[in-house]
C-alpha positions as CSV (number, residue, x, y, z in Angstrom):
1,X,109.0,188.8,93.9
2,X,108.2,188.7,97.8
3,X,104.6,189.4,96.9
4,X,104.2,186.3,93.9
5,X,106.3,184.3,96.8
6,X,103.5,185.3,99.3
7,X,100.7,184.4,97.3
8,X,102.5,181.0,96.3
9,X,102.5,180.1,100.2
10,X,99.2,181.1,100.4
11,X,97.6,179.1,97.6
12,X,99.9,176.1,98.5
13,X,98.2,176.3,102.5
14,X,94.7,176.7,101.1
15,X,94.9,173.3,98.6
16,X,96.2,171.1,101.9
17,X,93.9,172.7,104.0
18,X,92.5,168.6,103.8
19,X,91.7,167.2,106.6
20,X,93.7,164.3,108.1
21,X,93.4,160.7,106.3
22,X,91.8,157.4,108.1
23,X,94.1,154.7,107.8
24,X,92.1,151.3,108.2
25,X,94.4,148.3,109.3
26,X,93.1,145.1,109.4
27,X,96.0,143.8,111.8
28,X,97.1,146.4,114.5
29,X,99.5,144.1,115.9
30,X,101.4,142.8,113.2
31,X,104.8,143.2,113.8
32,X,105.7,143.9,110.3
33,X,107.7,140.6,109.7
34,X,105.9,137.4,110.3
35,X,103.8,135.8,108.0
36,X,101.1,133.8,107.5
37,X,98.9,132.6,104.9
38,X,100.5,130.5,102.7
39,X,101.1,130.1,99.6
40,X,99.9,133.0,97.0
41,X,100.7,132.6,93.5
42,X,100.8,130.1,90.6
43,X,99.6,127.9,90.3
44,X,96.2,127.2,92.1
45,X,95.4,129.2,95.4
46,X,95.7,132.6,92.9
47,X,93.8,135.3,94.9
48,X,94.5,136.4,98.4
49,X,92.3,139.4,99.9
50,X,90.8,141.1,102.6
51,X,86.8,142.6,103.0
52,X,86.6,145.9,104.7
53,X,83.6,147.9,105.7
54,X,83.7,151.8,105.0
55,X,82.6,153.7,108.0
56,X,82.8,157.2,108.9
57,X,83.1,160.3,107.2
58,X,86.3,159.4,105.3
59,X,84.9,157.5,101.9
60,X,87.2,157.9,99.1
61,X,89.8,155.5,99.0
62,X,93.1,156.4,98.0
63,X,95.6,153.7,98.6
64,X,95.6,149.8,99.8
65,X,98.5,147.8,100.8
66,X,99.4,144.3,101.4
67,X,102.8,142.5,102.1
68,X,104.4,139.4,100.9
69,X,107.3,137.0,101.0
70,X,108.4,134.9,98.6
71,X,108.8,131.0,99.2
72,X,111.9,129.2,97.5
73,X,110.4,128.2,93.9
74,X,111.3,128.5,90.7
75,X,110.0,131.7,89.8
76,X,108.5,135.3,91.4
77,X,105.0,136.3,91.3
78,X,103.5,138.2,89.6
79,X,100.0,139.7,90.1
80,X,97.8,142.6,90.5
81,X,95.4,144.5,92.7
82,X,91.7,145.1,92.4
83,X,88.6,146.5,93.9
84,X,85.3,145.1,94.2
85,X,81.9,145.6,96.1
86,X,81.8,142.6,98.2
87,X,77.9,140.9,98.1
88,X,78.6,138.4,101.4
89,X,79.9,135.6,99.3
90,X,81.8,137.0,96.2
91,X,83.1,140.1,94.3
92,X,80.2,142.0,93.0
93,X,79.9,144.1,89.7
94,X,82.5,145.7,87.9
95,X,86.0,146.3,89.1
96,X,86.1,149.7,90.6
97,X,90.3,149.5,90.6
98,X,92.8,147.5,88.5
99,X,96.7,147.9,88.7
100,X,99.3,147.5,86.7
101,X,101.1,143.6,87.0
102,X,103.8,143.9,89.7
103,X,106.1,141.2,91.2
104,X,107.7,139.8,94.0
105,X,111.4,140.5,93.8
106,X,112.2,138.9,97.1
107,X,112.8,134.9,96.4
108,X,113.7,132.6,98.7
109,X,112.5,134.9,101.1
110,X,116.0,136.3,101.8
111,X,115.2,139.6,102.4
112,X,111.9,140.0,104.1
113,X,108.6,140.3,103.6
114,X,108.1,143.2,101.0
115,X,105.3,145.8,100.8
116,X,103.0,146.4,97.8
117,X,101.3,150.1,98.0
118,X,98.1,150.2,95.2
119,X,97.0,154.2,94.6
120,X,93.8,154.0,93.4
121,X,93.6,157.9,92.5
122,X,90.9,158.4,94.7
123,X,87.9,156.0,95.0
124,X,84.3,157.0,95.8
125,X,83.2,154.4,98.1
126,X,80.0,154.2,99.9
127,X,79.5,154.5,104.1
128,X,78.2,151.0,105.4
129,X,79.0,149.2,101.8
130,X,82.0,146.3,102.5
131,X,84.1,145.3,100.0
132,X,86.9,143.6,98.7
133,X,90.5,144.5,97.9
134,X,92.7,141.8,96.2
135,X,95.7,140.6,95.1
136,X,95.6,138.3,92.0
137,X,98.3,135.6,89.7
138,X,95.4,134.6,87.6
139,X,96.1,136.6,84.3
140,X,100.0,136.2,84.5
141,X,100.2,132.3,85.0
142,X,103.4,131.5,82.5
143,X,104.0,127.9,83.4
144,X,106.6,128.1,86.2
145,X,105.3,127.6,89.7
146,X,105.9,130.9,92.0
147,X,104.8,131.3,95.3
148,X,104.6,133.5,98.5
149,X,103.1,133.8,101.7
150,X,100.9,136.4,103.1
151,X,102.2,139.0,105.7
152,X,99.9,138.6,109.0
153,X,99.9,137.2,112.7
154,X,96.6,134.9,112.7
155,X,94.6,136.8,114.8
156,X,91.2,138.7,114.3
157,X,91.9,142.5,114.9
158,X,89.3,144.0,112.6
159,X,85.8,143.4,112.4
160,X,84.6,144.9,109.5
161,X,86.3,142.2,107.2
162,X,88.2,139.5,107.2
163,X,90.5,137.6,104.9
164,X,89.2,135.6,102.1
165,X,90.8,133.6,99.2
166,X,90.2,131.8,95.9
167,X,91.7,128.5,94.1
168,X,90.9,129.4,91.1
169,X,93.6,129.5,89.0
170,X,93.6,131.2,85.8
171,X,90.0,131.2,85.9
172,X,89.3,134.9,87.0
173,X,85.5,134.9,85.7
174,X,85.5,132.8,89.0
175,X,85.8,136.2,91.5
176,X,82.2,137.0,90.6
177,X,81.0,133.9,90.0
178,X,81.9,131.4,93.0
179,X,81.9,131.7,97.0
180,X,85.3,132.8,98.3
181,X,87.1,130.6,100.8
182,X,87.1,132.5,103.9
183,X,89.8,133.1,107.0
184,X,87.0,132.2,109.4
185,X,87.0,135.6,111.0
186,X,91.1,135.6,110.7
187,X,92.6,138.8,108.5
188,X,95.7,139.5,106.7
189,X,98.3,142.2,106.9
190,X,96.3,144.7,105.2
191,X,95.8,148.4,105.0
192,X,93.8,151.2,103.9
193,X,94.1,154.9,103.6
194,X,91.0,156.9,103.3
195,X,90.4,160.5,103.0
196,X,86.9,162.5,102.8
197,X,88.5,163.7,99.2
198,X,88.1,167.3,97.4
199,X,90.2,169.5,100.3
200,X,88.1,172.8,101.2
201,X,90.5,175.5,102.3
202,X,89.9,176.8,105.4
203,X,88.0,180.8,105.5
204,X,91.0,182.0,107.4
205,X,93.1,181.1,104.3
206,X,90.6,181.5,102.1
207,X,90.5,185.5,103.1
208,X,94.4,185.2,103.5
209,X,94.9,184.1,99.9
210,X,92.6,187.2,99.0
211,X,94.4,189.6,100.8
212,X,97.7,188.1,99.2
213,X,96.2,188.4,95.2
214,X,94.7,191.6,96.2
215,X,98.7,193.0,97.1
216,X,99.9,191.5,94.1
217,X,97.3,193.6,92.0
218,X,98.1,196.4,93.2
219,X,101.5,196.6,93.1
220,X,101.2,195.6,89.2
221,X,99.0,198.6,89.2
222,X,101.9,201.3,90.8
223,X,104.1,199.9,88.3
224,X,102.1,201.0,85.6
């Protein structure tokens, strides 16, 4: 048992022998409260995002956040995230991520802004490409007017993106089809976690794990 308990550590250490994940954040300063663009939802100022610019050896994209607050309306919001390659003007091509619809649970605004967290499973991007992560209302409009505002301090901490928007509606052929509205340089509370993907254990562990199976063979061996 000490030996299959051995190997177990062993083969645990070599699959997170990853290396450490780049976390992009579009606003370093944001206290984690305040807010600032205003409003997101139904019924015409649908799509709230932020451009980013991939950089460095970290390319695969594994999670993307943003953080809302409701207003007081009638109703939550609900919307989803997606991914696009981002041409300048517009979302460009096909969709490279799409969640599930989620929903704001927080109206009124009583209890803060809330956090929405978007795994994406692990994204192949491409160094020096930018693109677009977004939240969208469009495909859930159901008639009663739900709003909230975006998480963010105004300022211009990142310069590989900035925030960008879309009153469009329902009309979501518009993301690849019309000029966004832009922050003018100004971001949103917005962030990224990147790592460089497949993990490659480490030869120390790699010669550790073969010392461990090599044990565990020959002790089945003896006990033949």
């Amino acid at each position: 048992m000490r030996k299959l308990s051995l190997m177990a550590v062993l083969a645990g250490c070599a699959l997170g022998a990853n290396v450490n994940a780049t976390i992009l954040t579009a606003q370093p300063g944001w206290n984690g409260t305040s807010t600032y663009w205003n409003p997101f939802g139904e019924s015409n100022t649908a799509t709230y995002g932020q451009t980013f610019t991939v950089s460095g050896p970290d390319t695969v994209l594994d999670q993307f956040s943003f953080w809302y607050d409701d207003n007081l309306d009638s109703d939550f919001v609900d919307f989803a995230a997606y991914l696009y390659a981002w041409d300048g003007s517009k979302a460009s091509g096909p969709a490279l991520y799409t969640s599930a619809m989620v929903s704001t649970t927080n109206n009124g605004g009583t209890d803060g802004v809330e956090r929405f967290d978007f795994a994406t499973g692990g994204i192949q991007l491409v160094a020096g490409q930018q693109y677009v992560a977004f939240t969208s209302a469009s495909l859930f409009f159901d008639g009663v007017t739900g709003t909230s505002v975006a998480g963010g301090n105004g300022s211009d901490g990142y310069a590989g993106g900035q925030f960008v928007f879309m009153n469009n509606g329902s009309n979501s052929g518009a993301w690849t089809t019309q000029t966004w509205a832009t922050g003018s340089g100004i971001d949103t509370a917005f962030e990224a976690v990147f790592s460089s993907g497949q993990a490659v254990p480490e030869p120390v562990t790699l010669a550790l794990l073969g010392l461990g199976l090599g044990g565990v063979g020959l002790s089945r061996r003896k006990m033949r």
